[in-house]
N, C-alpha and C positions, 0 to 999 in steps of 0.2 A: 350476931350471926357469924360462925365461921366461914370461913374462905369457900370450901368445898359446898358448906349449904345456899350458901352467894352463888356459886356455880350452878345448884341444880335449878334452884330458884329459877334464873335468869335461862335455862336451858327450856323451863318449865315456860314462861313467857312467851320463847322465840315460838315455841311449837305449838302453843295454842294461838299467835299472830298470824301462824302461815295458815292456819286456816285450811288445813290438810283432812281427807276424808275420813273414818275412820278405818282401822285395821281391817283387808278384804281388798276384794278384786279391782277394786277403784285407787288404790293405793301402790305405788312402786318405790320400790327400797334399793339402793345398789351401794354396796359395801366392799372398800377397797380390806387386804386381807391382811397382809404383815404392819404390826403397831394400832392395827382396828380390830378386828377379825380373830386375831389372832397374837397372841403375846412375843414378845423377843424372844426367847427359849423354842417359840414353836408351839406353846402348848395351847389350847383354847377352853374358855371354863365352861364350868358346869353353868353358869348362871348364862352367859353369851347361848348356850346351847341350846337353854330352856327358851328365852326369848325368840330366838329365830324359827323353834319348834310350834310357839303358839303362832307365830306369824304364819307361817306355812300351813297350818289348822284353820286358821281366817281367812286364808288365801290370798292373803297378798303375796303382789309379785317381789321377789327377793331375785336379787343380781347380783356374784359376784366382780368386782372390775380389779383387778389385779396385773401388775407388772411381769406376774411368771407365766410362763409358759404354762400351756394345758396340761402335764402331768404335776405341776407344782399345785394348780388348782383342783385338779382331782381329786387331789390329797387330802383338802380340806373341805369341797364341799361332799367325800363320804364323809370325814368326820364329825360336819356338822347335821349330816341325814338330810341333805337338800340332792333332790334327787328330780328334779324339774326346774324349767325356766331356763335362762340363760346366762351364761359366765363371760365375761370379756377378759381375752388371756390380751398376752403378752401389751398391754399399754394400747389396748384396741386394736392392734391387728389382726388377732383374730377373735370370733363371737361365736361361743362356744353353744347346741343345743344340747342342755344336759341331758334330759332325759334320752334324748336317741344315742346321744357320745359321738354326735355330728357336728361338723365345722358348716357354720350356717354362715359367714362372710367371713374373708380373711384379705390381707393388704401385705406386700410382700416387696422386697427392694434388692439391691446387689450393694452388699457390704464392703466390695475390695477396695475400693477410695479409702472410706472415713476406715478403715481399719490398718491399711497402707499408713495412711495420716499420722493416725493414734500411735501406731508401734514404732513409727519411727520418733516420736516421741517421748513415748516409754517403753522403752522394751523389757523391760524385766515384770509390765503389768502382765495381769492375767485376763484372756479375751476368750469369747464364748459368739458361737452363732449358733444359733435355731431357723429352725424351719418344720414344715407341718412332716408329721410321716418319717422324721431320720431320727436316732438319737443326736443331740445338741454336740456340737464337735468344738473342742477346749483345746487351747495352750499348754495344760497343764492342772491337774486336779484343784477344785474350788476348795479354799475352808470347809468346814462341814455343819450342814446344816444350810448353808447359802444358796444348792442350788438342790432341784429335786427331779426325779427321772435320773433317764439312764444319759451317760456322757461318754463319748469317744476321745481319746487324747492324740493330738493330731500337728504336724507342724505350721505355724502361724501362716503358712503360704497358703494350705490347702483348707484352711478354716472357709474360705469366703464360697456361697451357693449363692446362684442366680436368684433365690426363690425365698429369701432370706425374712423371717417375721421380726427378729429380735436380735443385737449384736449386746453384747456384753463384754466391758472392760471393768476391770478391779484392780486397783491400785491397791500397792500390799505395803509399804513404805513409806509412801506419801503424803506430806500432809495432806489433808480435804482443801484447805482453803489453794492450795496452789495445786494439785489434783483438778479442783476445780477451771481456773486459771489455763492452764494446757489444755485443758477438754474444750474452753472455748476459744479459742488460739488456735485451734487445730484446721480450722476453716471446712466443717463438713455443712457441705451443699448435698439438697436433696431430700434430706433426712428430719428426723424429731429424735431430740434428744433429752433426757430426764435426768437428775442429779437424784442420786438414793441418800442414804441416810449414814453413810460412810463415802470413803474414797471410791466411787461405784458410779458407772452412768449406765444407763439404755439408751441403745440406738433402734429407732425404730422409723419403717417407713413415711415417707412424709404425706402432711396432711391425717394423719390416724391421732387418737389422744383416747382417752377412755372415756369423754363427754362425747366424741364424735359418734362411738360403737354404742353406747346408751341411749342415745339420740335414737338409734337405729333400732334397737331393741323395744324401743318407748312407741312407738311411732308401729310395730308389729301387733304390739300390745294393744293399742290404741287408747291407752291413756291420757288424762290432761295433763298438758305441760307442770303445769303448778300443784299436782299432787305426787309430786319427785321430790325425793329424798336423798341426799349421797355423802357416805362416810370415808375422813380420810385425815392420812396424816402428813403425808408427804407430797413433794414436788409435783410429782406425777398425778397426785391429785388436786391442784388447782384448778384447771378446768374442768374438772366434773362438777365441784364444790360451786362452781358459779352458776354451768349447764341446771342445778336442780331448785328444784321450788324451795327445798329447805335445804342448805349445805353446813352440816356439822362436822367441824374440827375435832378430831380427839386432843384430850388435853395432852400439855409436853410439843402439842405440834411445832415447828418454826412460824416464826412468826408471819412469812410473808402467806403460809397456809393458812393461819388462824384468820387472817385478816382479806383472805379470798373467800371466808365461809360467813354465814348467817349467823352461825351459836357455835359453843364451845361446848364438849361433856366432858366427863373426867377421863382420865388416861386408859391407856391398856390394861394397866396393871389393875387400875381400882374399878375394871369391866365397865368403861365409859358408855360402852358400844351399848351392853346391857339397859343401862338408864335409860338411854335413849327409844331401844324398842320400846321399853315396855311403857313410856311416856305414849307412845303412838299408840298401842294396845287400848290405852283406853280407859 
């Protein structure tokens, strides 16, 4: 048996052990977006599209949980035609209702410390703050494709708002591994903070995570605990992956994700995400 067919096997296994209800309203699904959801490039396939469409037909509950902001989320769930339920933006601080385009909880902090911290550390990083209602106010234009919505460019003193959901540093030079290093050296109290998938962290209010804001969502819905499902790849998604009845890793994950999760599917690229609905389908 090849590698890939050993994976689906064993994907195949994990999901008929959890003993999960079948596809419908008894059933909750929440899907982190960049390297799950959606490929490195940004694109999302035809095959991910179909699966999430029959899901949506069956009515199970589908949740985006993503690290970007509400207009980064937008983005994708028109593209993928999910036009109900609820999205968890920025790393759980805020819990989006999609259908009305309302902010149904939100968790918010004062950035000027750990960004004080951070610059004086790196000053030549690129830093980003959010908050509900402004456009996102930057140090200096992101790479493209990095960040989505509209951005103000503004000087690093006047970045920091009282009412702050999300702070963003991006290291352009840096190695990761010492990028890394400095971001926990920096001594930020108060706060939750997440390592991306490059020289990149989130700062986000403390006590918020995206298992906390699902939690939240789950508990609306009034679901069983253990017919939870949550897909992910990175950092930011560990505590979900552990928060859900079934926690699957895409493949390519790091390690310490794969080994917070239940199962493993295959990557972004070989639409992991896909296998996986349509295992639940039925």
């Amino acid at each position: 048996m090849t590698p890939s067919r050993q994976a689906a096997a064993g994907l195949r296994d994990r999901v008929e052990a959890a003993r999960l209800p079948p596809a419908g309203p008894e059933l909750f699904i929440a899907l982190d977006i960049d390297g799950t959801l959606v490929r490195r490039d940004g694109a999302l396939s035809s095959r991910v599209c179909d699966a999430v469409r029959k899901h949506m037909e069956a009515g199970t509950h589908l949740s985006l949980a993503t690290g970007r902001g509400i207009p980064g989320a937008r983005e994708v769930l028109d593209a993928a035609g999910m036009r109900e339920g609820a999205a968890v933006c920025s790393n759980g601080a805020i819990t989006l209702d999609v259908e009305r385009d309302a902010v149904l909880d939100s968790h918010t902090f004062d950035p000027s410390a750990g960004l004080a911290a951070l610059h004086s550390l790196m000053p030549e990083a690129l830093y980003a703050v959010e908050s509900i209602g402004r456009p996102r106010r930057v140090t200096a234009d992101f790479p493209p494709g990095e960040l989505s919505g509209p951005s103000v460019v503004l000087p690093v003193e006047a970045l920091p708002v009282p009412d702050a959901t999300r702070m963003i540093v991006r290291g352009l030079d840096e190695d990761p591994d010492e990028f890394l290093r400095v971001v926990r050296g920096a001594g930020l109290d108060g706060v939750e903070y997440y390592i991306g998938w490059t020289a990149w962290v989130d700062v986000a209010p403390e006590g918020t995570s995206k298992a906390a804001a699902l939690e939240g969502v789950r508990r609306r819905l009034d679901v069983d605990p253990r017919a939870t499902v949550a897909v992910g790849d990175g950092g930011n998604d560990v505590e979900m992956l552990g928060w859900a009845g079934l926690g699957v890793a895409m493949g390519g994950a790091p390690e310490p994700v794969a080994a917070a999760a239940d199962a493993q599917t295959g990557s972004v690229e070989e639409d992991g995400l896909a296998s996986l609905l349509d295992l639940l389908l039925g």
